[in-house]
TIMIVEX-9525 format. One record per residue (C-alpha): x, y, z. Coordinates in steps of 0.02 Angstrom, whole numbers, padded with zeros to 5 digits, always signed. Layout:
N
XYZ
...
//
This chain:
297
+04385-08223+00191
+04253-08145+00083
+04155-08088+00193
+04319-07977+00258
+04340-07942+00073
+04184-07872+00042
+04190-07746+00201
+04351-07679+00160
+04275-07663-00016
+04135-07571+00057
+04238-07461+00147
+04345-07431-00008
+04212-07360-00088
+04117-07258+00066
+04303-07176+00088
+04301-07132-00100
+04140-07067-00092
+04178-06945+00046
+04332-06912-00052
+04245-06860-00190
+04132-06744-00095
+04271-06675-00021
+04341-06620-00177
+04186-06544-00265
+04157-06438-00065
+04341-06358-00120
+04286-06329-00280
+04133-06226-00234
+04238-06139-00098
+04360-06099-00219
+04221-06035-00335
+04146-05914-00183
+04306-05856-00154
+04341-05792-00334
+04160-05706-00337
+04203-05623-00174
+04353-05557-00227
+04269-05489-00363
+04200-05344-00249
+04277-05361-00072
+04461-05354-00024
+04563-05522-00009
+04628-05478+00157
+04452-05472+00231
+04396-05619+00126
+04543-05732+00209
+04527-05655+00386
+04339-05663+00398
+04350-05853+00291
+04486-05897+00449
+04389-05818+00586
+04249-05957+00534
+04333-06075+00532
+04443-06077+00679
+04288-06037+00799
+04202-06202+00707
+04362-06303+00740
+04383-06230+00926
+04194-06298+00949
+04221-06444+00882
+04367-06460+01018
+04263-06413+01170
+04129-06533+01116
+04252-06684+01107
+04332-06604+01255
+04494-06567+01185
+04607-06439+01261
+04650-06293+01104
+04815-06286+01169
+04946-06426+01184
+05150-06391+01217
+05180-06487+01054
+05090-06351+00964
+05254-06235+00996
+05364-06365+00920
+05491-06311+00770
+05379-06405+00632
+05212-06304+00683
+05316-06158+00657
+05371-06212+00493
+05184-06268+00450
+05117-06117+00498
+05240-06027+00377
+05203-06141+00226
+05034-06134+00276
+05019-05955+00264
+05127-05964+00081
+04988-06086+00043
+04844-06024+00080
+04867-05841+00034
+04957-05872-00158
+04842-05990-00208
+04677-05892-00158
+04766-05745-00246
+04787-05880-00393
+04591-05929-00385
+04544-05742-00376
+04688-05664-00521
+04679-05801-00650
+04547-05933-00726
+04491-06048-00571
+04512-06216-00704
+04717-06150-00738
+04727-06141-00524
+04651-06300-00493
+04751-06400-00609
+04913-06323-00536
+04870-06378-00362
+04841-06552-00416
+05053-06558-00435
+05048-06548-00242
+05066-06739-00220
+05233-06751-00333
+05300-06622-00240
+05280-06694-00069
+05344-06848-00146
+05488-06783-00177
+05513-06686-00010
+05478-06854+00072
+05616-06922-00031
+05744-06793+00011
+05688-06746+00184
+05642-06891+00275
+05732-07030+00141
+05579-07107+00098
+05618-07235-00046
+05595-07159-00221
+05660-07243-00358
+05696-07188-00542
+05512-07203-00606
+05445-07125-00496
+05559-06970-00501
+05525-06999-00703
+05320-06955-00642
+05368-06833-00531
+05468-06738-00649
+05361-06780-00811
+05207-06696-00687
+05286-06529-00671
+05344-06550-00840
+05144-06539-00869
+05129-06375-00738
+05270-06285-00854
+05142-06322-01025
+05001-06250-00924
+05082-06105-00869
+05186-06100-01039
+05337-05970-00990
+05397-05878-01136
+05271-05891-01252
+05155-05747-01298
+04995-05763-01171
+05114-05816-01028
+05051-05726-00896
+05160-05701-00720
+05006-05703-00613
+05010-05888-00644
+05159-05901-00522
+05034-05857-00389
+04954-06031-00412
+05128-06117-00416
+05199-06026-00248
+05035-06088-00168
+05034-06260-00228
+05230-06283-00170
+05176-06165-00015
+05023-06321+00019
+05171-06447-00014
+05279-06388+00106
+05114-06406+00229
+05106-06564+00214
+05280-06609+00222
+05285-06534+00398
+05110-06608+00445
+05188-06773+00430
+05338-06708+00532
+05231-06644+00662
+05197-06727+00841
+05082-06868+00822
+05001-06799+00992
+04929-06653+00898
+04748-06694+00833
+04669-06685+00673
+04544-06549+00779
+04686-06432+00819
+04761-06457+00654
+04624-06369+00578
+04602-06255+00714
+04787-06185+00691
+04784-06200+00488
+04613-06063+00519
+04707-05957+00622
+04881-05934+00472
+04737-05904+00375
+04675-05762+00485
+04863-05737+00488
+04890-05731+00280
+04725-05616+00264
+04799-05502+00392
+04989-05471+00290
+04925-05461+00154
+04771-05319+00184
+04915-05228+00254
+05018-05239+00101
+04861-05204-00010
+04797-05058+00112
+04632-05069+00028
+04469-05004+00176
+04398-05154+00243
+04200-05131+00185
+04030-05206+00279
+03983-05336+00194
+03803-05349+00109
+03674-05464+00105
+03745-05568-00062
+03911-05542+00011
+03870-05629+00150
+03789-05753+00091
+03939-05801-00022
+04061-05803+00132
+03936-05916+00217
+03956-06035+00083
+04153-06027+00075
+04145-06057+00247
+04003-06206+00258
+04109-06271+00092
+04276-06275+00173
+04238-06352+00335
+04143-06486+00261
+04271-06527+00125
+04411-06522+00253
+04298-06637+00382
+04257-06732+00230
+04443-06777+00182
+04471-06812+00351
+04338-06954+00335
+04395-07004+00187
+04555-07038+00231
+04509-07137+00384
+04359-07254+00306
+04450-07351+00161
+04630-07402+00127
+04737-07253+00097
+04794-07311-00089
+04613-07330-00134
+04538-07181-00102
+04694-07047-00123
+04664-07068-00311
+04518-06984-00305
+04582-06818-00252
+04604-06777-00443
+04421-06769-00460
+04442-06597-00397
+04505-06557-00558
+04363-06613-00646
+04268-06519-00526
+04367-06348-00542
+04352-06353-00727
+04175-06372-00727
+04150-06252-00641
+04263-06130-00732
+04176-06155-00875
+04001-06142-00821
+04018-05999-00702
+04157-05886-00765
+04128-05934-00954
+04319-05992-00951
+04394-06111-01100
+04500-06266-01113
+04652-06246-01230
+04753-06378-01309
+04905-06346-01153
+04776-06360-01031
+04720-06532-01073
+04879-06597-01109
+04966-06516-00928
+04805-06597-00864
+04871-06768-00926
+05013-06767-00887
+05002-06717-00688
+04852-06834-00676
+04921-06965-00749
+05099-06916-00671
+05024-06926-00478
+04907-07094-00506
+05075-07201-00556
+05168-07131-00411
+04997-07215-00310
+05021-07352-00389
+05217-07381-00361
+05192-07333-00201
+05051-07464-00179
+05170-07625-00214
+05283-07575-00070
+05440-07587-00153
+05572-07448-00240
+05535-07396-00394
//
């Protein structure tokens, strides 16, 4: 029995490890994205980011020979992922690039409560009063950060809340999706909305696509390398220690983001921050933890 013990144990903590790592890798992609945007257009940011990416997952599916295209791919909930992951993807870089990267990153860690809740109401998962309580005491915590009403209020910080709800609604119709459909082609089609979101909305913008330079380059390099390991990271993660373990360490991203806010685009922490902080954090760990005993709330 111990010996059992001590190699889930170990695989507890390799899977939280790779979580971890995960995290900070979407960090620092978030952080090349916001320089980028500093001096190329979005559009060509996202289209160039998804072009990556999808030719990395499409190798990736030729090496394990797996075919790029399955029927299942055309069903109703890729459709709908596609959509939310084009909502996703696009408002919440928009978020990362318009407004401090530490406000964005905190508003994306409400994504769990929300897919809670979808769960609850779309496919009658069990939720029971506390955890609605943590559910709605986290985006309680988003509406301090984002503090409507009051004097710095800003609307730009919708952007991050459309894309975390837009990443919600993702997930929501990841779980709905065929079970046929790989992780592989998963990331292969969530490249391609990008290409998709960077596309709309350089048409809307209408700003020239330019050449990028040497630094430039360099930078998207590093989104790219970022964001492919971070997703192939998670995906590890996920699938080396028990699921309940290692999800709570997807709030080290915060940590992460705010860091490097602070050291890199000489943001601050205010009082609403920290306390909005709290609140999701601590918000999303209980729902873990109710979930973890396997019984209604």
């Amino acid at each position: 029995m111990s010996s059992i013990s001590d190699l889930d144990r170990k695989a507890n903590i390799t899977g939280s490890l790779w979580m971890i790592a995960s995290m900070a890798a979407f960090a620092i992609e978030d952080s090349f994205f916001k320089t980028l945007a500093q001096t190329m257009p979005i559009g060509q940011v996202l289209m160039l980011f998804g072009f990556g990416g999808a030719c990395f997952f499409a190798a990736t599916a030729r090496v394990t020979r797996q075919p790029i295209f399955v029927p299942e791919v055309l069903s109703v909930q890729m459709g709908i992922r596609a959509v939310f992951e084009v909502i996703g993807r696009l408002f919440y870089i928009l978020a990362v690039a318009l407004i401090p990267l530490s406000t964005a990153t905190v508003i994306l860690q409400a994504t769990p409560l929300v897919v809670v809740a979808g769960a609850s109401i779309l496919f009658g998962e069990q939720v029971g009063w506390r955890r609605w309580s943590a559910i709605i005491i986290g985006l309680i915590g988003v509406v301090i950060i984002i503090q409507p009403g009051a004097e710095g209020f800003s609307m730009l910080s919708l952007l991050a809340v459309i894309g975390m709800f837009g990443l919600a609604g993702r997930d929501l119709a990841s779980r709905a999706a065929p079970a046929s459909i790989s992780t592989t082609l998963f990331g292969f089609y969530g490249f391609l909305t990008v290409i998709i979101a960077g596309a709309l909305y350089g048409l809307w913008q209408g700003a020239a696509f330019i050449v990028p330079n040497l630094t430039e380059s360099l930078y998207l390099l590093g989104a790219l390398g970022a964001g492919v390991f971070a997703y192939s990271a998670l995906m590890k993660a996920m699938r080396t220690g028990e699921v309940s373990a290692v999800t709570p360490f997807r709030y080290t991203r915060l940590l992460f983001g705010i860091a490097l806010g602070l050291l890199f685009f000489r943001e601050s922490l205010s009082l609403s921050m920290m306390i909005g902080s709290a609140l999701i954090v601590t918000s999303g760990l209980f729902i873990l933890w109710r979930g973890k005993k396997r019984r209604p709330a």
